[in-house]
C-alpha positions as CSV (number, residue, x, y, z in Angstrom):
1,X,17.1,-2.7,2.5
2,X,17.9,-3.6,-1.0
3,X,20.9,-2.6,-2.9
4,X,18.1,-1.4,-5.4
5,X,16.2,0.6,-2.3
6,X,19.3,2.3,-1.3
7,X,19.9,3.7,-4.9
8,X,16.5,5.3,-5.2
9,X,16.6,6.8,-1.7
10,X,20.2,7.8,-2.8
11,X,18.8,9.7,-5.7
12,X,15.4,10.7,-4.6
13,X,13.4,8.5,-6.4
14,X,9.9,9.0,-5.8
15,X,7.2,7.1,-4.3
16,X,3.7,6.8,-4.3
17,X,2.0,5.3,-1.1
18,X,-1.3,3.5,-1.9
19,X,-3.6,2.9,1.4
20,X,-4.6,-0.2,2.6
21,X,-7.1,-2.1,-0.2
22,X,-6.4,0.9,-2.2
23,X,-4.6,-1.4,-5.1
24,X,-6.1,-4.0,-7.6
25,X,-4.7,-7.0,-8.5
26,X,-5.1,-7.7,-12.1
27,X,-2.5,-10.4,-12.4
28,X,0.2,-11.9,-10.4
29,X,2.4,-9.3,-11.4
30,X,0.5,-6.4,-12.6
31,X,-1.6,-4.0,-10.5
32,X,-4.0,-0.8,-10.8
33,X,-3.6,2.2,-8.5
34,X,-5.8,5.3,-9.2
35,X,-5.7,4.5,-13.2
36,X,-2.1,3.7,-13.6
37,X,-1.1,0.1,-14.0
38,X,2.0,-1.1,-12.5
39,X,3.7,-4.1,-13.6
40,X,5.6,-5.5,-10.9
41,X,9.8,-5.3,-11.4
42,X,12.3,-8.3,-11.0
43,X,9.7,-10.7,-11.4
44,X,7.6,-13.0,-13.5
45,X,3.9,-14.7,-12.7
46,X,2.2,-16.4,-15.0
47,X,-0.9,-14.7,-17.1
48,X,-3.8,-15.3,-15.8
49,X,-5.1,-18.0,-18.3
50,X,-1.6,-19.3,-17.9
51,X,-1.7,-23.6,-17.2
52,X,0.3,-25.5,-15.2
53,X,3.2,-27.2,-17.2
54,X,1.4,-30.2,-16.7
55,X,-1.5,-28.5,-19.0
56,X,-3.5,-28.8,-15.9
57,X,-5.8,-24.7,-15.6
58,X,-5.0,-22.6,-13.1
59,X,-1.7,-21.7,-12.5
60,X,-2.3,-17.9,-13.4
61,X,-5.4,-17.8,-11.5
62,X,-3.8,-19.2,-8.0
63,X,-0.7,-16.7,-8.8
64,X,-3.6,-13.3,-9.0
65,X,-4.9,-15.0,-5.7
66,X,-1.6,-15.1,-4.2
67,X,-1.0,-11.5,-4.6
68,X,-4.8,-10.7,-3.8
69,X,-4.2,-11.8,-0.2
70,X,-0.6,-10.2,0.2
71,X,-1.9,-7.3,-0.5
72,X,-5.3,-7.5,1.7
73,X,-5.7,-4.9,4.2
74,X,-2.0,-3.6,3.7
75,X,-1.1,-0.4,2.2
76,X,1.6,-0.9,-0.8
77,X,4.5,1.7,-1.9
78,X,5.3,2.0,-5.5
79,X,8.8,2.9,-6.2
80,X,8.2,3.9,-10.4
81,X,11.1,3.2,-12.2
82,X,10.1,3.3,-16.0
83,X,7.6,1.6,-18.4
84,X,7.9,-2.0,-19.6
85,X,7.3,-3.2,-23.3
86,X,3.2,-2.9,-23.1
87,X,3.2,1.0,-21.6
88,X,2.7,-0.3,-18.1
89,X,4.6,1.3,-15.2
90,X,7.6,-0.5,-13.9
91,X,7.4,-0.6,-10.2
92,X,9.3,-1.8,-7.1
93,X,6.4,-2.5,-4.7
94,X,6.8,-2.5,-0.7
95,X,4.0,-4.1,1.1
96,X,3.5,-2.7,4.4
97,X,4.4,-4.9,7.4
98,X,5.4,-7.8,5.0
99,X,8.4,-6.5,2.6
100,X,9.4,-6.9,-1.2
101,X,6.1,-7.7,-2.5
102,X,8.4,-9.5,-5.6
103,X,10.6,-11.6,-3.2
104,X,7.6,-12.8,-1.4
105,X,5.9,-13.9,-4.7
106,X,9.0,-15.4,-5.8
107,X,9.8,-17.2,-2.1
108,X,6.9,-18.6,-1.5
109,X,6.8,-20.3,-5.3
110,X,3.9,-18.0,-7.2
111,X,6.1,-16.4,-9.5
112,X,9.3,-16.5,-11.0
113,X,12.9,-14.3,-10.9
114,X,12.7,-12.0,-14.1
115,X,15.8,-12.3,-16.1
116,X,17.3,-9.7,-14.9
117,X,16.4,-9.8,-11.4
118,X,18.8,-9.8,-8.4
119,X,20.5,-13.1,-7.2
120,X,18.6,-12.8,-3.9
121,X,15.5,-13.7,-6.2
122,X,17.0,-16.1,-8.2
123,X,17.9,-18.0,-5.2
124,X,14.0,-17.6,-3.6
125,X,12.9,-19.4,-6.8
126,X,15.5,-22.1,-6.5
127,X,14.6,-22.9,-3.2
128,X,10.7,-22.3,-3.5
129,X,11.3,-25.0,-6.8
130,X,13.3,-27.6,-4.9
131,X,10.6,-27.0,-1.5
132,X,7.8,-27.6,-4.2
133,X,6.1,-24.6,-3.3
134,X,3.3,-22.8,-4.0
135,X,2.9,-23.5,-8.0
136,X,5.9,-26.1,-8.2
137,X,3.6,-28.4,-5.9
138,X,1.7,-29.2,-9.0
139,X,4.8,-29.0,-11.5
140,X,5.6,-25.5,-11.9
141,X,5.2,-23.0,-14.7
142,X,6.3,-22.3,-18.3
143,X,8.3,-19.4,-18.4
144,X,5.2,-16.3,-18.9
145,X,7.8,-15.2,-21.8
146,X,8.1,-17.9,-23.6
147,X,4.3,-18.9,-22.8
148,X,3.4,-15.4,-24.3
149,X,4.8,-16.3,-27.6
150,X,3.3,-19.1,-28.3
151,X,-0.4,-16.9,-27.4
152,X,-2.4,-14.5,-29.1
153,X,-1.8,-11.4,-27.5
154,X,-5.3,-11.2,-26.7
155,X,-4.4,-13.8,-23.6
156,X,-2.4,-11.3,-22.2
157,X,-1.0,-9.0,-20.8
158,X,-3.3,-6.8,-18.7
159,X,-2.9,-3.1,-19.4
């Protein structure tokens, strides 16, 4: 258990269990439950009509289809901890029988640490980069922050 999980179950934070295929994906990092959207804490994928760095398509797209099949057939627990920028719903997310939804996007190379995200994530990305993993087999990522500036905010983000 995180350092993060201990404080919420220290203080009674609240959690919303979401049964098995009962969330959408919208993006790597942003998800639907029963009308709410929840953007994923600690993390960062790319938008969905995010490139590669290489300016090659698709590095958004394989990131939503990461996190489609994580979540396939698996309930997920939400652990709301505020709203983010855009009015979403910050959330910790807890994939049954696999873990920190976030660490295992991170890990396994389809997304990126946020910048304030716990070391333990920083260092998943480090290795998932230097393993060429996931999206750093085909050169890796822009930053989704710095991408977004340089985009109309019509490309992004899903609310």
């Amino acid at each position: 258990m995180s350092f993060w999980q201990r404080v919420q179950q220290w203080f009674g934070a609240h959690h919303i269990e979401a049964p098995a295929n009962g969330v959408e994906v919208l993006d790597g990092d942003t998800l639907r439950y029963k009308g709410t959207t929840f953007r994923v804490a600690q993390m960062d994928a790319p938008e969905h009509q995010q490139p590669f760095s290489t300016g090659e398509a698709g590095a958004g797209k394989i990131a939503t289809n990461a996190a489609k099949r994580l979540l396939q057939d698996r309930g997920v627990r939400l652990t709301p901890l505020g709203k983010d920028v855009y009015g979403r719903t910050l959330a910790d997310v807890w994939v049954q029988g696999q873990g920190d939804f976030a660490h295992i996007m991170i890990a396994y190379g389809f997304a990126g640490a946020g910048l304030t995200a716990r070391a333990e994530l920083h260092d998943a990305e480090n290795t998932a980069m230097a393993s060429y993993k996931g999206l750093w087999e085909k050169g890796g990522f822009t930053r989704p922050r710095i991408w977004r500036q340089s985009h109309p905010k019509r490309d992004h983000p899903i609310r």
